[in-house]
C-alpha positions in Angstrom: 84.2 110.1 124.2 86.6 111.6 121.5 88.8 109.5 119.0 92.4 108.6 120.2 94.9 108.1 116.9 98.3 107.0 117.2 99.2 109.0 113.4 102.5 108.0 112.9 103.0 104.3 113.0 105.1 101.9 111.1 105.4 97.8 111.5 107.5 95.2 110.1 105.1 95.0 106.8 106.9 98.4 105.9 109.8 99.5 107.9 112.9 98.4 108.3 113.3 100.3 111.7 110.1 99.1 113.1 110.0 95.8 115.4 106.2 95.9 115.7 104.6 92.8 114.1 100.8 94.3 112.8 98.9 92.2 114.5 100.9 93.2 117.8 100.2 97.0 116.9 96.5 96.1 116.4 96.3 94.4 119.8 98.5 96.7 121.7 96.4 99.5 120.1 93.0 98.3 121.2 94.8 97.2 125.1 96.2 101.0 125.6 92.5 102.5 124.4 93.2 104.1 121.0 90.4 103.9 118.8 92.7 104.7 115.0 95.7 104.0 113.9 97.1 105.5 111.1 100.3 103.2 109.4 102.5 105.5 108.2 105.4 103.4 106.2 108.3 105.0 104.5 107.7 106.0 101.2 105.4 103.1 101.0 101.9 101.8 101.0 100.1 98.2 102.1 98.5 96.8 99.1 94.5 97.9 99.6 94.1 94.1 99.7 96.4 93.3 102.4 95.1 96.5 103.9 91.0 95.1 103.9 92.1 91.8 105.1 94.0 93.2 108.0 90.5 95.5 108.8 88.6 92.6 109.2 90.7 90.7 111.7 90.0 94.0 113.7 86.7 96.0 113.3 86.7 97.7 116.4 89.9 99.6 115.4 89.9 102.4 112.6 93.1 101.6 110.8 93.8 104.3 108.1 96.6 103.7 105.1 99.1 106.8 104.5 102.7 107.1 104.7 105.7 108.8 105.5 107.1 110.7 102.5 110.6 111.8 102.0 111.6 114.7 100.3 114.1 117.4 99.7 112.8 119.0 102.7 112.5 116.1 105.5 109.6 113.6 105.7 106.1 114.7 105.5 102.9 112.3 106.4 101.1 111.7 104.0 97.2 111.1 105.6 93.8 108.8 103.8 96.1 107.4 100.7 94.8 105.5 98.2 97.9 105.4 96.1 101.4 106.1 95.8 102.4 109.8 96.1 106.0 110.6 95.6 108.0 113.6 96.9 
């Protein structure tokens, strides 16, 4: 069986136009089969911290850090981050 990703998520950690607490997404995720999630803020990372602790609480679930960059040109995701990137 293949990997199902969800790429372009944010939650209430990040976005102020998101209404989904993490720990929903991570359960709602794991209910509706998806096997990654990739958290995708605006212009904004979690702290890697923040980001290991909320791994643990779910290890079945691949949860990657990016985010949603915006530029001159419209917003671009940004995939695998380990740090900040402007546009």
């Amino acid at each position: 069986m293949g990997t199902i990703i969800d790429m372009h998520i944010h939650t209430t950690r990040g976005a102020s136009d998101s209404g989904l607490d993490p720990n929903d997404l991570a359960r709602e995720a794991t209910k509706r089969g998806l096997t990654a999630v990739h958290i995708s803020e605006h212009d904004r990372l979690w702290d890697r911290y923040v980001l290991q602790e909320f791994r643990d609480q779910y290890p079945n679930l691949l949860i990657a850090n990016g985010m949603e960059v915006s530029t001159d040109m419209g917003h671009i995701l940004a995939l695998g981050l380990k740090e900040y990137v402007g546009g």
